[in-house]
N, C-alpha and C positions, 0 to 999 in steps of 0.2 A: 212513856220513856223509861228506859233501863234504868238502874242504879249499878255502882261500882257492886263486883260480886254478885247480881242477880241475875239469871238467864232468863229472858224471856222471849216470846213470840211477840210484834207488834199487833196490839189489839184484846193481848190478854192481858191476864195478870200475873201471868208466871208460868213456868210449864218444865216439869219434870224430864229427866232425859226417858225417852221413851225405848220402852224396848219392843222386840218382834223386827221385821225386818225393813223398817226406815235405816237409811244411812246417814247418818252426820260425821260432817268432816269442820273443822276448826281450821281458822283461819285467822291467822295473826297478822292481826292488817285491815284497814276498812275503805281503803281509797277505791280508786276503780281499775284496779285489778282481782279483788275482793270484788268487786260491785258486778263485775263480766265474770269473775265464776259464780257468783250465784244466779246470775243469769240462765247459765249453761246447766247449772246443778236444779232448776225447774223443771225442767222438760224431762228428766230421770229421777223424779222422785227423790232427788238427793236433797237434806235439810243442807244449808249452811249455816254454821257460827260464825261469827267475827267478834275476835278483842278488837273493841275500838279506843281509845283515848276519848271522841267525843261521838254526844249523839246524832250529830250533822254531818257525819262522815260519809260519802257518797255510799257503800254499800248498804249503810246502814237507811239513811236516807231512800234506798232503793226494795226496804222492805224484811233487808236479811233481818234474821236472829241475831238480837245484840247482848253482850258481855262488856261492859265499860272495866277498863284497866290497862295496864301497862306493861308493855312487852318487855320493861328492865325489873319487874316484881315477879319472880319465880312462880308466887303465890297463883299472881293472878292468869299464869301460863297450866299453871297447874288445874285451876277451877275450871279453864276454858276445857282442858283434856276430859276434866271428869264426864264432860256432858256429852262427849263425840269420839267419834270411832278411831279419828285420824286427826294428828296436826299437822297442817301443813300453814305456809306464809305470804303472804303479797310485797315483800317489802327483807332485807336483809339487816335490820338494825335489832337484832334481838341477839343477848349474848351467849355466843355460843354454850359459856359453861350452864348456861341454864336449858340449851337444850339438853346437855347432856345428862343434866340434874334430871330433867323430865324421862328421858329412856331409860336410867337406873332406875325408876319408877315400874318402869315397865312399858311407857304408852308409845306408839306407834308415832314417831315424829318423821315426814317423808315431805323432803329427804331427810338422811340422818345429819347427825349435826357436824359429821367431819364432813360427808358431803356440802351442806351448807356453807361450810371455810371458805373453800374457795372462791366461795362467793360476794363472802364478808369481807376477807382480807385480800387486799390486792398482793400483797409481798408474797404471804402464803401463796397462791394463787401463780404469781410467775415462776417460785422457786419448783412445785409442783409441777406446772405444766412445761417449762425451762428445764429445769438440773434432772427431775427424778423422771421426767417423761421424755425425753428429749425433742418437746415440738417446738416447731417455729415461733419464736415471741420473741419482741423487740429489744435490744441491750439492757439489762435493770439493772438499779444499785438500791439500796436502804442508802438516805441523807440522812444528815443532824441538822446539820450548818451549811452556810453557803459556801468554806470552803470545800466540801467534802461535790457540791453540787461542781463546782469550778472544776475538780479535780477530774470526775466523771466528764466533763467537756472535751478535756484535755484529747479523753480517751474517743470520745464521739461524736462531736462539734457542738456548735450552739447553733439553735437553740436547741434548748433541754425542756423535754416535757416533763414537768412533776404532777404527780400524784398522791393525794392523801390516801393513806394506806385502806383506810376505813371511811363510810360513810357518803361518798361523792357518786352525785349521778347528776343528769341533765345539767350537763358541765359544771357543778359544783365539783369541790375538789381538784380541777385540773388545770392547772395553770403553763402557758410556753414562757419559758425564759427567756432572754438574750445576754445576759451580763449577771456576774454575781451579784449586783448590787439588788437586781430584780431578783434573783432566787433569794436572798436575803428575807427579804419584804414579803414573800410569800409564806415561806418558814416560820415567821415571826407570829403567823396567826395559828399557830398553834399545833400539835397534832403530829402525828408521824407519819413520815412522806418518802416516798420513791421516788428516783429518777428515772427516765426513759429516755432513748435514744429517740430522737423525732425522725420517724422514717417519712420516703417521699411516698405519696399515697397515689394510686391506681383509682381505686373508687373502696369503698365500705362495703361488709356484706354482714348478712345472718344464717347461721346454720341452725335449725331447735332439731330438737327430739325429744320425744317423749316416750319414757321406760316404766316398767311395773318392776315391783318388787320380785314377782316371777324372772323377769328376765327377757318379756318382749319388749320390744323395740321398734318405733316407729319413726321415717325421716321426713321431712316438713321440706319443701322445693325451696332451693338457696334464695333470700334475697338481697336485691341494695338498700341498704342503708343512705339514706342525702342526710347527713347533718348540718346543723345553722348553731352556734354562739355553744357548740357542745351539747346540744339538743338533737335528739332523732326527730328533721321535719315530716321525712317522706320515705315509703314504701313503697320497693319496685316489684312484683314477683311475676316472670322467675327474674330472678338477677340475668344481664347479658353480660354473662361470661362466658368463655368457652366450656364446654361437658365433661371435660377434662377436671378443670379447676373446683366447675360444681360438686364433680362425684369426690374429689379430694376434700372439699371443705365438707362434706357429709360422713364422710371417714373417719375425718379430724373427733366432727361432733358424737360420732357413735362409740369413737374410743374413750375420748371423757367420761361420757356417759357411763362405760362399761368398767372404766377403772375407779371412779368415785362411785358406785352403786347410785349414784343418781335415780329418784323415784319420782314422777311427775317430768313437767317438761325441763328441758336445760336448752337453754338459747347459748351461743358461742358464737359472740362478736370476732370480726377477721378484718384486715388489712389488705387489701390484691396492695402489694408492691413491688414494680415492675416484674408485675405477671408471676407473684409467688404468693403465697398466704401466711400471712402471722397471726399468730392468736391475739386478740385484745384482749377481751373481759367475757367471763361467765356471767349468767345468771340460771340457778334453777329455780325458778316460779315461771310463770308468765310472764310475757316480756311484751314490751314495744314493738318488737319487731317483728312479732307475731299477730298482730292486731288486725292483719290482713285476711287471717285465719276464718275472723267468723262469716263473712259473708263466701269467702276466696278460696276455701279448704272444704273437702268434704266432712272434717271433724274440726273442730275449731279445737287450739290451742286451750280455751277453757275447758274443754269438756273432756279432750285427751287428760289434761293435769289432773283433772277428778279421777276420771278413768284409772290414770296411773297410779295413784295414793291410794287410793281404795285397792288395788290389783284386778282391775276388770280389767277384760280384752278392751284393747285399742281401739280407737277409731281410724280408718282409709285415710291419706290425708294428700288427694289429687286435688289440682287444681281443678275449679269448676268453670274456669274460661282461659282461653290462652293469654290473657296477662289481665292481672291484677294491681291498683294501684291505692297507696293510703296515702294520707295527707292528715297531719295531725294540727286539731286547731288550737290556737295560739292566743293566750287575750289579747285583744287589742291595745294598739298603744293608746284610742284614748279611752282606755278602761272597762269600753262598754262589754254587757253580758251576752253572749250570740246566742245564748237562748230567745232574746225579744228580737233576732234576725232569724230565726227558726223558718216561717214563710218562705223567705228568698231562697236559703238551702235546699229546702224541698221542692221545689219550685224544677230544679235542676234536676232533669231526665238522668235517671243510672245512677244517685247518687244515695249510698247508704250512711247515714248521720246517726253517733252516736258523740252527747252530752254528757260527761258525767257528774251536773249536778255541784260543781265545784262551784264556791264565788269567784267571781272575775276579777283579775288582774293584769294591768299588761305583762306579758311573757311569759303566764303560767301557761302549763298544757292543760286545756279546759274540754277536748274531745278529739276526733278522729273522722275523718271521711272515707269510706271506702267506693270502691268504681271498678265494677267487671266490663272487659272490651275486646273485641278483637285484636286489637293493637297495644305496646304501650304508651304509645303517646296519645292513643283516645281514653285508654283508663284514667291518664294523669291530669287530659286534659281536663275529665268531667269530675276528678276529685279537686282539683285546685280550682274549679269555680267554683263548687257547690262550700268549700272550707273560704274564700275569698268572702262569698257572699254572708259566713257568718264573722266577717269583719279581722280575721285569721291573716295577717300580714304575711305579704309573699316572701 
């Protein structure tokens, strides 16, 4: 096992950053977004490190090179660089001025850390891609208070969706309102919050790309997004929208891409509302809504994101059957671990199951199903039994 500040290989005793022409890329972050690119970084020769917080953190768990420390101690962002070519992240909670601490250093942090903003701060993030870009994205305000939320109503109706500016994913941070007394009570838990106009929704969708520092650019086939309780359940690809819509919401993503220098992939969350596109949320790392990628892409989303950080050529990213479908598993509500239902899922013709090694609780995301098929209602069907049978509530 690692210690705080030690690099090691599992199974040694330590091991110096090597030189000649191994690649290491740093990774801040050890969940299993970290856990699937190191996956992806085997088959290329590519080491991974990962800053974890613990030693039972799924990538770390899955073998990678660990660095125990903490993505809010500069120090320990720093130590991780010294060992690796590249830093990149699994996760947006690391503060920005510490990446920029680290690039005044000198070390290659991809993306860069304004890129990264957008990622982190949601306000930033609308006033960018809203006032100075002029793309489609839903009515916003900065709140304090809940008069300031009422007042925004006035302007857009209720309900008012809020947003913690920072830090909210798989529906944490996002609360719908209907009355000031509820955005009160929301406010009240701390933190600084955005308002959103609650628009009427079409269906969800995902645009990714993935860029090199050079300047190539690759597009990833649109997909839908199904969310449950503010969680992404299910993966459609290609999305059934019209060709129109799709080549527009790939546009949207390669201009992002091209005006933040974005390096590795960037996922850009969409709205279809009555048949138009809004921007939601960025992410550039690996995303959820890529996860369709590794069996369903001719280059997987992890391996494109190395690709990109590093500056190697692209990978192809056609689809490998005419529809693809994911299905993200879910713990059970009564707790159990669908690792010990492992049997049943496999059991199920077409269906590609990945664990990552998390402990179980009801409603975390504890894995993913994927399913190639003619159709999509045969992809969907044979990934919602094989995620079913690992006890994954519909």
């Amino acid at each position: 096992m690692s210690t705080p500040g030690t690099l090691t290989t599992p199974g040694s005793a330590g091991e110096p950053r090597r030189a000649g022409t191994v690649l290491r890329v740093g990774i801040v972050g050890a969940g299993q977004l970290a856990r699937m690119t190191h996956r992806a970084a085997i088959d290329l020769g590519i080491e991974v490190v990962v800053l974890a917080t613990s030693a039972d953190e799924p990538a770390v768990a899955a073998g990678a090179t660990c660095r125990l420390g903490s993505p809010e101690v500069l120090e320990d962002l720093a130590a991780l660089a010294a060992a690796c070519d590249v830093v990149t992240f699994d996760h947006e909670r690391i503060p920005t001025e510490h990446l920029e601490a680290l690039e005044r250093r000198g070390i290659a942090v991809r993306p860069a850390a304004q890129a990264a903003l957008a990622a982190q701060d949601k306000l930033h993030a609308r006033r960018l891609l809203g006032d100075e870009l002029g793309l489609p994205v839903p009515a916003f305000a900065p709140v304090e208070d809940a008069a300031a939320v009422a007042r925004f109503a006035l302007r857009h109706g209720w309900p008012v969706v809020l947003k913690a500016r920072r830090g909210g994913y798989d529906g944490r941070g996002v609360a719908m309102v209907h009355t000031p007394g509820e955005a009160e009570a929301v406010l009240a838990t701390g933190g600084e919050w955005l308002a959103e106009a609650c628009v009427p929704l079409d269906l969800e969708v995902a645009a990714m790309v993935a860029r090199s520092p050079s300047g190539e650019l690759v597009s990833y086939p649109v997909v839908e997004t199904v969310q449950a309780a503010g969680m992404c359940r299910e993966l459609r690809a290609p999305a059934a929208i019209p060709p129109a819509l799709a080549e527009e919401a790939q546009a949207l993503a390669r201009l992002i891409a091209e005006r933040l220098g974005a390096t590795g992939i960037l996922a850009v969350e969409l709205f279809v509302s009555d048949g138009r596109l809004l921007v939601n949320e960025l992410a550039l790392r690996p995303h959820n809504s890529g996860h369709w990628t590794i069996e369903g892409a001719a280059t997987s989303q992890f391996e494109n994101h190395l690709r990109g950080v590093l500056d190697l050529p692209l990978g192809e990213t056609t689809l490998r059957a005419p529809a693809v479908a994911t299905v993200n598993v879910v713990g059970p509500r009564d707790g159990g671990d669908p690792r010990a239902r492992l049997a049943a899922a496999l059991a199920v013709p077409g269906a590609q199951v990945h664990l990552y090694g998390k402990a179980a609780r009801p409603g975390r995301k504890l894995g993913h199903v994927t399913a190639l098929a003619g159709t999509a209602g045969a992809a969907r069907e044979i990934a919602q039994r094989a995620a079913g049978a690992l006890g994954s509530p519909a």
